[in-house]
VOBA-1610 file (N, C-alpha, C; in pm, whole numbers, padded with zeros to 5 digits, always signed):
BEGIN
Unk-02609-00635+01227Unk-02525-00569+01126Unk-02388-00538+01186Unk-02296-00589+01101Unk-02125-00579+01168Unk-02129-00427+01146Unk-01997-00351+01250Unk-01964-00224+01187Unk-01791-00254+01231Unk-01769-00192+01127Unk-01597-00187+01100Unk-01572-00001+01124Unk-01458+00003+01127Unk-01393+00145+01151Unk-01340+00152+01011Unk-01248+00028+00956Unk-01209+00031+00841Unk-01219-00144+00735Unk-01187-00158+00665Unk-01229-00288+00605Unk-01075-00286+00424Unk-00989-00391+00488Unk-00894-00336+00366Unk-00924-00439+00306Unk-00876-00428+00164Unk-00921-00448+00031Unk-00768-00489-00036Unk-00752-00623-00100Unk-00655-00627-00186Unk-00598-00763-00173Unk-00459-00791-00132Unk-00389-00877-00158Unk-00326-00975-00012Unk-00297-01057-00014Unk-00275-01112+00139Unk-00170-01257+00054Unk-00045-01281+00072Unk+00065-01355+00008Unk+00159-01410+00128Unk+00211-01479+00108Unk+00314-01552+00162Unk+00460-01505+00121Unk+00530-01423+00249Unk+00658-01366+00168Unk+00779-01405+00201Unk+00871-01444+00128Unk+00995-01551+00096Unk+01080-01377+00079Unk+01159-01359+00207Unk+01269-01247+00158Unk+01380-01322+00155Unk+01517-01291+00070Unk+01609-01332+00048Unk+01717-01259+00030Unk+01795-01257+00132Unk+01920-01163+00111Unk+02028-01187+00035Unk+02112-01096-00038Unk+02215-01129-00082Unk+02295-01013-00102Unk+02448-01006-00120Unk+02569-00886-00120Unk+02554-00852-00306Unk+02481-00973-00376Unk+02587-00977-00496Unk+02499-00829-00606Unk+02429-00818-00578Unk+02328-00713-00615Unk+02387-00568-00669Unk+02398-00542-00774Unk+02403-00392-00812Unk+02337-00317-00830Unk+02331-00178-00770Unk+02210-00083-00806Unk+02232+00033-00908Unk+02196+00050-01027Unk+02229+00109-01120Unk+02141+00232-01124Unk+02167+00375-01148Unk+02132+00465-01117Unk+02048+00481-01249Unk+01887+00473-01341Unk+01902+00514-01471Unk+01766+00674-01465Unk+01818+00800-01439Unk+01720+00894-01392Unk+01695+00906-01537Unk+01691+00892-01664Unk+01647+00930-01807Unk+01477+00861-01802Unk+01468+00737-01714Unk+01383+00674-01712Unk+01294+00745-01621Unk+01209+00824-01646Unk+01110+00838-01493Unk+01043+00762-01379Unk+00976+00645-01465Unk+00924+00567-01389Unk+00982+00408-01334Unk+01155+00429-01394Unk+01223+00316-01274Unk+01346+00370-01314Unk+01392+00469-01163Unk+01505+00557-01205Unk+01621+00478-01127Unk+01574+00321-01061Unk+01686+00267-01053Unk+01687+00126-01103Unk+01764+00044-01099Unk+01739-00116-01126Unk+01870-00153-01061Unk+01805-00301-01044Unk+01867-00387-00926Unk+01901-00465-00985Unk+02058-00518-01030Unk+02101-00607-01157Unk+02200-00740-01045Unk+02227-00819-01150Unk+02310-00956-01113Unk+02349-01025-01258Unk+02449-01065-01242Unk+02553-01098-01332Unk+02460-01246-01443Unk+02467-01232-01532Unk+02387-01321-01622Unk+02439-01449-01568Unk+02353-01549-01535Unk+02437-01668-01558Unk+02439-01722-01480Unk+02439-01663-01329Unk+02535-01669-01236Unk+02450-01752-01110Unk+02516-01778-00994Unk+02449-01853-00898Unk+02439-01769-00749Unk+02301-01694-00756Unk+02326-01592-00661Unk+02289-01661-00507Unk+02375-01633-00378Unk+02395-01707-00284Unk+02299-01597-00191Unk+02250-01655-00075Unk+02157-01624+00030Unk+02262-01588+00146Unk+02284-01466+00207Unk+02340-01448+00313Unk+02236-01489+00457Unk+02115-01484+00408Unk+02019-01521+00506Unk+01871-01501+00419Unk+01782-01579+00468Unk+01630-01620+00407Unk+01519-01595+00544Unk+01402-01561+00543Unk+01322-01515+00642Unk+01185-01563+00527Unk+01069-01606+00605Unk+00961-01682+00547Unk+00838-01568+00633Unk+00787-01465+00580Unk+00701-01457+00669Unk+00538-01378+00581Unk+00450-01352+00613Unk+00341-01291+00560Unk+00324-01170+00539Unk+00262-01132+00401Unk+00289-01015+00354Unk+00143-00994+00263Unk+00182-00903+00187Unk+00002-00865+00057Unk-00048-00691+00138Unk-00124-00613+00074Unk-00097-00471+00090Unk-00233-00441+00196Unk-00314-00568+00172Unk-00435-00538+00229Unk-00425-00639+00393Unk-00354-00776+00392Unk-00311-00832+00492Unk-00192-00689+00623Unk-00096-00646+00528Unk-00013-00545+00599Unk-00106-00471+00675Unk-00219-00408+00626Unk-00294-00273+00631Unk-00347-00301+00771Unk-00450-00440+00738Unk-00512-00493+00861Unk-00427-00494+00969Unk-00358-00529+00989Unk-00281-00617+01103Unk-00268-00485+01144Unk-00188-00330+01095Unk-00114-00240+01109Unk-00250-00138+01178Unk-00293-00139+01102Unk-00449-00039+01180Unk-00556-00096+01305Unk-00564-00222+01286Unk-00591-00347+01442Unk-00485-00258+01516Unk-00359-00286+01525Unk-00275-00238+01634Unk-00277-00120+01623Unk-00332-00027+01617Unk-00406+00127+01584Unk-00522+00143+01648Unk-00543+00009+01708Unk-00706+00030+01776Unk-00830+00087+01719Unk-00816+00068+01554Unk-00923+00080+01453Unk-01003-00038+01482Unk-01146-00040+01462Unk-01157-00206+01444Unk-01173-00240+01261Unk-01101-00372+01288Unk-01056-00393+01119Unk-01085-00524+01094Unk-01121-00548+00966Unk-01148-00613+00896Unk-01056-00636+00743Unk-01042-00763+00683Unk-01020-00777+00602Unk-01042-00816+00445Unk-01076-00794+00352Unk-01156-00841+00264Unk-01000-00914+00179Unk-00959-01027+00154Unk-00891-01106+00080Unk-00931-01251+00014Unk-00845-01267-00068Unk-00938-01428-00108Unk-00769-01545-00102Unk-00795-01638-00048Unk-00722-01730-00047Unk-00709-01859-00072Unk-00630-01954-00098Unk-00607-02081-00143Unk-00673-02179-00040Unk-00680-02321-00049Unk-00693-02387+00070Unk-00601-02505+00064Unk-00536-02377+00185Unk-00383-02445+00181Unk-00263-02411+00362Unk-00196-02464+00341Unk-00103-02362+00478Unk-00058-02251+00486Unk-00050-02184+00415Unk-00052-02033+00371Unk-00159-01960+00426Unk-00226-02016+00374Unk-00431-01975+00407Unk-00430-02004+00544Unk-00370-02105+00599Unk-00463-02120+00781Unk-00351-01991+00822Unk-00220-02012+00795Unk-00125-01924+00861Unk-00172-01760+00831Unk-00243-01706+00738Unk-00285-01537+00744Unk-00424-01594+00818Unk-00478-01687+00787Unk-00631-01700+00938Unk-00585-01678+01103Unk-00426-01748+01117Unk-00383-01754+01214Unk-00368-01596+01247Unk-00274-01532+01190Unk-00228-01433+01174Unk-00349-01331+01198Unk-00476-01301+01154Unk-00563-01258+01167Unk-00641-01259+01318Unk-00661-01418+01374Unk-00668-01405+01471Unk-00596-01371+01591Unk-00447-01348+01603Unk-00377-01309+01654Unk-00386-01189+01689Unk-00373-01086+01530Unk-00424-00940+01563Unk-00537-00904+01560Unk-00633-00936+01604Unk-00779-00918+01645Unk-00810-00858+01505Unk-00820-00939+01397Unk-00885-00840+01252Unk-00978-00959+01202Unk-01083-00886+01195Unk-01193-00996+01133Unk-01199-01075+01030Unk-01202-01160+00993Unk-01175-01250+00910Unk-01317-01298+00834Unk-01426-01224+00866Unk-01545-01227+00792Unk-01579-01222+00621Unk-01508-01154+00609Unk-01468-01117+00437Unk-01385-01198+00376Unk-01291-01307+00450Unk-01205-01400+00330Unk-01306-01499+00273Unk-01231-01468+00143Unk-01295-01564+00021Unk-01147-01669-00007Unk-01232-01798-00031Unk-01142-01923-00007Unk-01158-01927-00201Unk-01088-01990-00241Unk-01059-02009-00390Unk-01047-02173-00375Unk-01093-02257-00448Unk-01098-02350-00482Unk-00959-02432-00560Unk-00943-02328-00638Unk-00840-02399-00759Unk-00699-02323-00672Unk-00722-02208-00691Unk-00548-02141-00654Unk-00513-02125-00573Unk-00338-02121-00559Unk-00268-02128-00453Unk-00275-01973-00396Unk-00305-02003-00305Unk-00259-01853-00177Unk-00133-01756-00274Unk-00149-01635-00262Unk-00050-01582-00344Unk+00069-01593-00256Unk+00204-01576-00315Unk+00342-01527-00269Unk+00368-01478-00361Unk+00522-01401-00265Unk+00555-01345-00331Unk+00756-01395-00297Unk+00832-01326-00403Unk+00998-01379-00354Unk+01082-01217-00382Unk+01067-01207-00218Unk+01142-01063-00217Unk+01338-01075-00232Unk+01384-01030-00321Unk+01566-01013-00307Unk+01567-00882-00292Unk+01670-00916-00159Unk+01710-00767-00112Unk+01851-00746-00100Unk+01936-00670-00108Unk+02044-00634-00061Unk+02071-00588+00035Unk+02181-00685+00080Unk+02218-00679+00204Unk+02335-00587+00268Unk+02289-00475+00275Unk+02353-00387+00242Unk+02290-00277+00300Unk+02358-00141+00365Unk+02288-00053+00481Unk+02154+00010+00427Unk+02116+00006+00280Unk+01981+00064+00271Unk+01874-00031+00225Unk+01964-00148+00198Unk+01859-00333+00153Unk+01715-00303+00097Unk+01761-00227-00044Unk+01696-00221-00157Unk+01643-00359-00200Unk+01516-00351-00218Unk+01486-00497-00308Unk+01420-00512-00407Unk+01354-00575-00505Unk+01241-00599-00590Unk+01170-00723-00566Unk+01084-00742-00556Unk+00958-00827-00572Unk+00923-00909-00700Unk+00938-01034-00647Unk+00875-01117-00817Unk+00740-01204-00724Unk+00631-01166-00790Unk+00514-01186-00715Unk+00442-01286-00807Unk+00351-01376-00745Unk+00268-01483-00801Unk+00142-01467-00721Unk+00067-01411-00797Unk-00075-01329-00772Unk-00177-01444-00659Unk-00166-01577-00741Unk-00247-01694-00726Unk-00395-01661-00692Unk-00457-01678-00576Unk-00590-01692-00574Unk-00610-01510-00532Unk-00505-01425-00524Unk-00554-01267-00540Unk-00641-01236-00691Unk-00594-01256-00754Unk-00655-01268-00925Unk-00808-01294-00957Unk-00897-01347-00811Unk-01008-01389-00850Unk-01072-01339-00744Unk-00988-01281-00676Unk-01100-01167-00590Unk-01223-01108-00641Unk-01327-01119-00601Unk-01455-01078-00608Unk-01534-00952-00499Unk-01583-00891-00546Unk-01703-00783-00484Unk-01748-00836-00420Unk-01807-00898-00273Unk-01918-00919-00230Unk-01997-00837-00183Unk-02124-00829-00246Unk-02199-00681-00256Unk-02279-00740-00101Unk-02334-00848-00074Unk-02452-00847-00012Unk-02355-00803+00139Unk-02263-00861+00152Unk-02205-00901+00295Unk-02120-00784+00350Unk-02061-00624+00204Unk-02050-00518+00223Unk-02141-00439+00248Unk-02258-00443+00193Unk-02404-00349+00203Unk-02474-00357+00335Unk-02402-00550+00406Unk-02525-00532+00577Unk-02420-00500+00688Unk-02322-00429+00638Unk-02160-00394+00729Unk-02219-00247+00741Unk-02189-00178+00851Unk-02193-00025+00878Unk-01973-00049+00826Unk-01959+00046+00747Unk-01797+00053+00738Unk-01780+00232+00732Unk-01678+00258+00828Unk-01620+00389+00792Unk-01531+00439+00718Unk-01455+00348+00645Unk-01282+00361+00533Unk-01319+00202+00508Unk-01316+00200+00344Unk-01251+00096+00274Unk-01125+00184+00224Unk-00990+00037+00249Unk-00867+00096+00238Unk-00850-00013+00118Unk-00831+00019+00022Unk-00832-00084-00143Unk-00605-00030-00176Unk-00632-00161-00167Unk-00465-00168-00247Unk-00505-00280-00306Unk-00352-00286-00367Unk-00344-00329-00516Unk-00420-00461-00546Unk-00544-00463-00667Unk-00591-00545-00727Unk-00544-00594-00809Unk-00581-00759-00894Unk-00507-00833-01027Unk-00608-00875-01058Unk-00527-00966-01185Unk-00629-01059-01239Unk-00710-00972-01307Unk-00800-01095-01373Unk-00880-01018-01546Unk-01035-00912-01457Unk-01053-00964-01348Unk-01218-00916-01261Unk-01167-00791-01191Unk-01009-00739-01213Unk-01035-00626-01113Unk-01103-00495-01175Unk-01084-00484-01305Unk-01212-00312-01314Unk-01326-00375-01276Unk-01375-00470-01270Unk-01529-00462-01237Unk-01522-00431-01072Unk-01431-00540-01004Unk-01448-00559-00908Unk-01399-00383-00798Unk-01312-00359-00851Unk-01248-00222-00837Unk-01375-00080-00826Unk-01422-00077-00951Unk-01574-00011-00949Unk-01671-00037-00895Unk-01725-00185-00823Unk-01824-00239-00758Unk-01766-00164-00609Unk-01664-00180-00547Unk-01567-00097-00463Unk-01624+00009-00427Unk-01619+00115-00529Unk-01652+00224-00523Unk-01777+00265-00526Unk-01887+00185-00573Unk-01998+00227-00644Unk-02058+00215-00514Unk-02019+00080-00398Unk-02072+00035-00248Unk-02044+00212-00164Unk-01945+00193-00136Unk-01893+00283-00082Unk-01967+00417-00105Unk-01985+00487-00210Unk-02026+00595-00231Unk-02223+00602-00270Unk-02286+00499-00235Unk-02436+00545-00281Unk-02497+00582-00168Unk-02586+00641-00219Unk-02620+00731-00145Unk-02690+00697-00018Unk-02701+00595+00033Unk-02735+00514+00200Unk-02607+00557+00272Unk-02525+00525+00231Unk-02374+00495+00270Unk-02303+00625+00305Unk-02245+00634+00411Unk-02127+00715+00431Unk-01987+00670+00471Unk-01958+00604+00370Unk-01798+00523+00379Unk-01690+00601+00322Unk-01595+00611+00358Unk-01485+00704+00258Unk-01426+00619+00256Unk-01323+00652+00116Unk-01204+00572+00044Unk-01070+00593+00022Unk-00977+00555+00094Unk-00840+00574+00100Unk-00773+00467-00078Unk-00736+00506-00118Unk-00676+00458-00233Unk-00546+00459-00244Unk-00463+00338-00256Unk-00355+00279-00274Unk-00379+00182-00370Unk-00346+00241-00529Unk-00361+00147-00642Unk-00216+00085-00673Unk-00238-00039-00730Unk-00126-00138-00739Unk-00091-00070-00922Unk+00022-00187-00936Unk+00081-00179-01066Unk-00053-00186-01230Unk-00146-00264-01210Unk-00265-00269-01311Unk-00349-00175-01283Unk-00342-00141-01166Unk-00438+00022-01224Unk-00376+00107-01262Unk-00247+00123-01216Unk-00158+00262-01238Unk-00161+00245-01415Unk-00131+00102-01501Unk-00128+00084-01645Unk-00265+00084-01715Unk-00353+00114-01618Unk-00487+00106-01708Unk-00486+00281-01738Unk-00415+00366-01665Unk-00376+00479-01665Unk-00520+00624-01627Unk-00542+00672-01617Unk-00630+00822-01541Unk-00734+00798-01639Unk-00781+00786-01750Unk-00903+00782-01864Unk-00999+00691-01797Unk-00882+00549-01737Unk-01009+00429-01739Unk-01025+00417-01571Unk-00948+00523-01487Unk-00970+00525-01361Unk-01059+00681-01321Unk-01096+00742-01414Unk-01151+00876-01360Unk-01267+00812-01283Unk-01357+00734-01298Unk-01518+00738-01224Unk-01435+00726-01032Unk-01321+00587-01056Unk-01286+00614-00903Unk-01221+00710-00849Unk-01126+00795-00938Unk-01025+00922-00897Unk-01128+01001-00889Unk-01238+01074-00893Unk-01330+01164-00856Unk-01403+01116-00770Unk-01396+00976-00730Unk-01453+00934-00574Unk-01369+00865-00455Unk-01271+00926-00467Unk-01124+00889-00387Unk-01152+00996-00235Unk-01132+01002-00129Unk-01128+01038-00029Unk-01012+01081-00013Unk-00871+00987+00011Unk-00745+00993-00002Unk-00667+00925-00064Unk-00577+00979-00194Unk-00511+00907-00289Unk-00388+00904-00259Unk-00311+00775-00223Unk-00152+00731-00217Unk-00073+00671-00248Unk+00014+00740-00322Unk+00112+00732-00436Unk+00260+00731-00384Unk+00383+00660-00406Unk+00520+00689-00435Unk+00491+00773-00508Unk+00627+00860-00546Unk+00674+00922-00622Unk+00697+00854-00772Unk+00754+00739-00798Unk+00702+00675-00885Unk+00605+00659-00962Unk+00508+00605-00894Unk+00417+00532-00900Unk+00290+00675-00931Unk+00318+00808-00851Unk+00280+00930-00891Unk+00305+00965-01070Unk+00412+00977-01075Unk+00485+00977-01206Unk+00391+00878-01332Unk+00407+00786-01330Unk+00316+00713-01401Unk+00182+00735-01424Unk+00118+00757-01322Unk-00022+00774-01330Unk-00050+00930-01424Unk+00057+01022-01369Unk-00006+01171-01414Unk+00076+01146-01580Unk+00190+01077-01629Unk+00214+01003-01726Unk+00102+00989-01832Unk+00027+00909-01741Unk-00090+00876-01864Unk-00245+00976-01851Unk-00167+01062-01824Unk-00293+01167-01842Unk-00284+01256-01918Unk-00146+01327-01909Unk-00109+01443-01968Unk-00047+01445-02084Unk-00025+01520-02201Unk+00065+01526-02281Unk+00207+01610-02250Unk+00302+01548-02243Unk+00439+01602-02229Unk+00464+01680-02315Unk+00487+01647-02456Unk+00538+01756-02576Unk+00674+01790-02580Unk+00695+01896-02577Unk+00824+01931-02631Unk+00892+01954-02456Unk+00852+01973-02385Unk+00902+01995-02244Unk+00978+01869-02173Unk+01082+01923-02151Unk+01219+01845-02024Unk+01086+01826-01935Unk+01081+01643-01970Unk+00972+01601-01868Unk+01029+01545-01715Unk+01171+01614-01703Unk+01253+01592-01561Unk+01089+01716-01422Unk+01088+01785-01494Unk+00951+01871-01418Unk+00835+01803-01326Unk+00860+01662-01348Unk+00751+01574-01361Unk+00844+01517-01168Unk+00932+01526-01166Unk+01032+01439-01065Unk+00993+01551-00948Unk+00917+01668-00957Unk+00903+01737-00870Unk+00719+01738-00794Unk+00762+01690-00686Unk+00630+01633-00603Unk+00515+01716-00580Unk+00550+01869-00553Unk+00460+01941-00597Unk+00365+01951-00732Unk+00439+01939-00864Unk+00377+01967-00930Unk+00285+01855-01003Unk+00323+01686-00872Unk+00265+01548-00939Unk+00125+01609-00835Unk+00157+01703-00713Unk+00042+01679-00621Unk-00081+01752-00684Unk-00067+01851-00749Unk-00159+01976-00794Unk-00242+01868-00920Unk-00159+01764-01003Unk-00221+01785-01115Unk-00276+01641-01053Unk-00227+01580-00995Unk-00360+01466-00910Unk-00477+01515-00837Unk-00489+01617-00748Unk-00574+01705-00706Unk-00649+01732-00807Unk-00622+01786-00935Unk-00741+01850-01078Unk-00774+01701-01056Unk-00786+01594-01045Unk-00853+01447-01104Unk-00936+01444-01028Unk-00934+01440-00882Unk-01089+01432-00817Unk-01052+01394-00714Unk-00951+01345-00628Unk-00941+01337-00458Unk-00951+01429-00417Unk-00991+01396-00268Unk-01022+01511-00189Unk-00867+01604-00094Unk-00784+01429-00064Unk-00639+01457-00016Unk-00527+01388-00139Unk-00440+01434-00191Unk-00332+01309-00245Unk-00261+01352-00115Unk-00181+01230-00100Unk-00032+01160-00061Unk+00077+01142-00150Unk+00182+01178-00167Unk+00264+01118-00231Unk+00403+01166-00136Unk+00413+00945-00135Unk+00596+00944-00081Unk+00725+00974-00123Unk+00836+00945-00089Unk+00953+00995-00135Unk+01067+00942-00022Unk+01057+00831-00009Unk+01154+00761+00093Unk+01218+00826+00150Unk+01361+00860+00189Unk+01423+00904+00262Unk+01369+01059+00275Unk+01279+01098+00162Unk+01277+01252+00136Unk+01129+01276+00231Unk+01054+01171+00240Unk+00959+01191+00282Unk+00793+01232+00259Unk+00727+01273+00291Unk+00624+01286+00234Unk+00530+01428+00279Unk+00423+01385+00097Unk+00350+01550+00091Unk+00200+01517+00117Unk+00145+01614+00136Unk-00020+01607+00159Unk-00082+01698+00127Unk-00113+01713+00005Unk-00243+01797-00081Unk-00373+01791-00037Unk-00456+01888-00020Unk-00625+01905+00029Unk-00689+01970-00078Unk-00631+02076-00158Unk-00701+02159-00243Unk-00635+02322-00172Unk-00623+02327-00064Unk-00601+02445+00015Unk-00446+02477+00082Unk-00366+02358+00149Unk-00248+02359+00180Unk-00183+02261+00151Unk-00097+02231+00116Unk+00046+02116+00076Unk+00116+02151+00212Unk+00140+02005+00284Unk+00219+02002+00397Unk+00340+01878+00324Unk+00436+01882+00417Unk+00512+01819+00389Unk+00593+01742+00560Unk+00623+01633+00563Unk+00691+01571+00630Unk+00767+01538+00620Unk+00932+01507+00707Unk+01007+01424+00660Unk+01042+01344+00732Unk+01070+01225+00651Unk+01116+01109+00725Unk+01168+01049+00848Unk+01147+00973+00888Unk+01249+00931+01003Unk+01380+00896+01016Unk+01482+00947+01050Unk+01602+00889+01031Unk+01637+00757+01112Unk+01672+00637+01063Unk+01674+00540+01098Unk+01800+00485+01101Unk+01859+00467+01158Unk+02002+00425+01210Unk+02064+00286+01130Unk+01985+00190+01144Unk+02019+00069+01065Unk+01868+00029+00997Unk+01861+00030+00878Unk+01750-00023+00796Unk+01786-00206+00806Unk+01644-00275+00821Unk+01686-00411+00835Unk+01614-00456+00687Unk+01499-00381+00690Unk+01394-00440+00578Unk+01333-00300+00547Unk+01284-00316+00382Unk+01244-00187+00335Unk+01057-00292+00273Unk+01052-00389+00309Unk+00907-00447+00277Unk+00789-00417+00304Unk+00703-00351+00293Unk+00582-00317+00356Unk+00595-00175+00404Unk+00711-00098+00371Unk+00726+00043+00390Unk+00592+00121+00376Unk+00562+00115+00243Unk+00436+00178+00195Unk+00320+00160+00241Unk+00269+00026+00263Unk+00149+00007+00369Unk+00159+00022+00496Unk+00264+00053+00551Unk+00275+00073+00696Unk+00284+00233+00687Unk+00328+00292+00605Unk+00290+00442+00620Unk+00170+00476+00542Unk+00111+00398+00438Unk-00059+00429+00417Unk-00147+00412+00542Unk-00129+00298+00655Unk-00215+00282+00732Unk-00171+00349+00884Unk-00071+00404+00824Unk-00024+00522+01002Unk-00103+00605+00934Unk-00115+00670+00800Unk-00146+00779+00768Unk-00335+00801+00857Unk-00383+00680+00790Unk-00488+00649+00793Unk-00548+00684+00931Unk-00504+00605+01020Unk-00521+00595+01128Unk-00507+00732+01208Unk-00390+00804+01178Unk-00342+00973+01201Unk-00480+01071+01176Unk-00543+01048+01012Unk-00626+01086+01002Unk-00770+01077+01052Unk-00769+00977+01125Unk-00929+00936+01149Unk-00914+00977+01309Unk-00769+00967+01371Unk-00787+01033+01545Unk-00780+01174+01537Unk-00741+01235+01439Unk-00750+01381+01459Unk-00848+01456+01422Unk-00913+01372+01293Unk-01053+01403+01237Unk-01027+01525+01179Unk-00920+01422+01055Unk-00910+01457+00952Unk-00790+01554+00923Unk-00704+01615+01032Unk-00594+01710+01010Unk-00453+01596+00911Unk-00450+01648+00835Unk-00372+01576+00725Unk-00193+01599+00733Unk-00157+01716+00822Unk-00059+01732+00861Unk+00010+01662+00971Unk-00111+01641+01060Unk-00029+01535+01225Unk-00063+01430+01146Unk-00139+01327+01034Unk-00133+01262+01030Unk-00032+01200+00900Unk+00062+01252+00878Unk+00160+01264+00771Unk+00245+01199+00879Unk+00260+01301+01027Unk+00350+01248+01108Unk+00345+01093+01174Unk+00204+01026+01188Unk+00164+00902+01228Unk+00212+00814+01098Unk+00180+00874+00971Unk+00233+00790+00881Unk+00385+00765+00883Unk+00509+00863+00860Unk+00620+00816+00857Unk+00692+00765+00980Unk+00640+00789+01096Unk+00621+00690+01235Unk+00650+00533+01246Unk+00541+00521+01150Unk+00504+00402+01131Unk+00562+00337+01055Unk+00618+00421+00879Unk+00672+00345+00857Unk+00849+00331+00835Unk+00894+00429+00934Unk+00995+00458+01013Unk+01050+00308+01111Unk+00937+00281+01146Unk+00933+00149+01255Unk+00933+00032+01171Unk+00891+00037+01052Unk+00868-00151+01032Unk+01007-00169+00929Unk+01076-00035+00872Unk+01160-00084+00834Unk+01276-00104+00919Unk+01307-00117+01088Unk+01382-00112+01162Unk+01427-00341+01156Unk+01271-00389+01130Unk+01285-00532+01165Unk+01252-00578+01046Unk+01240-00718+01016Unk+01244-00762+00892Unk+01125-00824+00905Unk+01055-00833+00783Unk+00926-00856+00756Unk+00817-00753+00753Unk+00675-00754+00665Unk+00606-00636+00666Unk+00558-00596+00773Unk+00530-00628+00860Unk+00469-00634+00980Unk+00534-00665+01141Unk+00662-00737+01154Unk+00692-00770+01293Unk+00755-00589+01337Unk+00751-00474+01237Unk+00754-00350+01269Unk+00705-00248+01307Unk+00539-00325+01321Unk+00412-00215+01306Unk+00377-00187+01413Unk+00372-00016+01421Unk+00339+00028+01604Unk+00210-00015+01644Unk+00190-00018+01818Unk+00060-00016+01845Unk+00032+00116+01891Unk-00088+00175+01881Unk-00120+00308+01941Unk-00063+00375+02026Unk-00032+00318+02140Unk+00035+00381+02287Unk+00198+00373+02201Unk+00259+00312+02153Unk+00453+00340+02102Unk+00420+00454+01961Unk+00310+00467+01917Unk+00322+00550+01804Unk+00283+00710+01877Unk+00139+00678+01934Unk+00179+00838+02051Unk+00289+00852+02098Unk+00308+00792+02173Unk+00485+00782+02258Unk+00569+00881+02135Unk+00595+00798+02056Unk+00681+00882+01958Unk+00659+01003+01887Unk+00536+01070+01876Unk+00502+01195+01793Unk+00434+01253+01964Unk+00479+01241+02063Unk+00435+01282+02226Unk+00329+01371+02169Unk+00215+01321+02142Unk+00049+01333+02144Unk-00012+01411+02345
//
């Protein structure tokens, strides 16, 4: 019987970043849940100041990032059979993360994704993503059930099988043989299936992690606003309390430059950011501070405050280089830096 420390869950893509000057960032705060947008002139022929080809997906990031954490890790992804596919096998074996759990897809291509960023001192970007063989990710019940696992780390699921597959997730994890906990980082289709059709997993969440955004949305579709200036909603405290009433045991919620909070039920800590001198890449921000967090939490056993600090550490560091990952600390440079 394998045993894992942790085992991530989700997406693993091929990522195409692409720089460019010509990019405007338009401020729209009326909107809560996209208070900025990233525009370009209709029509027009937008030019590459420079292009970078490298591997990306929330559950590929996680692995690689908690391996060099000296977790032992595993990956659960499904992929094409294709060069994409040997290159995250490659990639896998490189950072010592088990590769026991990839599921090969027959028909679809390995996902990518085509990041544009601006090139520009804070190189804002958006993502236009092509799911491909992520979409048909499957549960494998037999080959999770003969694993001893301590953290399944689940980011973002697609495709028409993820509530089943999403709940099969949870249902492993939590019966009653099992003592696995669950770090939760939900993608864009759970956040729209909204708190009604996610309560069975939000009351079996371990640790829930959210942007500020992406916070916003979720407590969005829970609550009724009414007659109230729903600007109230932009304040992180009051997204952390009413995620807490849903059923985690910790929320998270980020706030880029502002940094981040950590709810238990008992104390709200707060961290802030790293100040970073030259931002190169803002890609994989979020999974590199979900899986510092992670990792923070499981060496201290469980103090949610030093491990706030392992999280923005971490992802302090990967936005220094470009790509999700050529940023991610190993244990000994992430002590080094929070002098453990």
């Amino acid at each position: 019987m394998a045993t894992f420390d942790v085992v991530t869950i989700g997406g693993a893509v091929r990522d195409i970043t692409f720089y460019t000057s010509q990019g405007k960032v338009f401020a729209t705060p009326d909107d809560l849940t996209a208070q900025k947008l990233l525009a370009f002139e209709y029509g027009a022929k937008i030019y590459a100041q420079r292009a970078h080809y490298e591997l990306g997906g929330g559950a590929l990031n996680a692995a690689v990032s908690l391996s060099r954490l000296r977790l032992k890790t595993a990956a659960l992804v499904r992929l094409g059979n294709d060069q994409d596919a040997a290159d995250v096998r490659l990639r896998f074996k490189r950072e010592q993360v088990c590769p026991d759990f990839i599921q090969v897809d027959p028909k679809a291509h390995t996902g990518f994704s085509l990041i544009v960023a601006l090139d520009k001192r804070e190189h804002e970007h958006v993502a236009f993503l092509y799911r491909g063989a992520n979409e048909n990710l499957t549960a494998p019940l037999g080959s999770l059930k003969q694993s001893t696992i301590g953290w399944l780390y689940l980011t973002a699921l697609s495709g028409p099988r993820w509530p089943g597959a999403l709940k099969q997730f949870f249902q492993i994890a939590k019966s009653k043989q099992r003592n696995t906990k669950i770090v939760w980082n939900p993608g864009s289709s759970q956040l729209q299936a909204g708190r009604r059709n996610l309560d069975f997993c939000l009351r079996h969440t371990d640790v829930l992690i959210l942007n500020k955004d992406e916070a916003i949305e979720l407590v969005l579709s829970g609550i009724t606003v009414g007659r109230r200036n729903p600007s109230y909603l932009n304040r992180p405290l009051y997204l952390l309390n009413i995620l807490k009433e849903w059923g985690p045991k910790v929320v998270i919620i980020t706030d880029g430059t502002k940094g981040a909070w950590a709810y238990d039920g008992a104390r709200i800590h707060h961290q802030h950011a790293v100040p970073v001198k030259r931002i190169a890449d803002t890609t994989g921000v979020g999974d590199a501070f979900g899986s510092g967090f992670l990792a923070g939490f499981v060496n201290t056993k469980g103090d949610s405050k030093q491990a706030l600090r392992w999280g923005v550490q971490n992802a302090g560091s990967v936005c220094t280089q470009v790509g999700a990952q050529n940023g991610l600390l190993t244990l000994r440079e992430l002590k080094g830096k929070i002098k453990l």
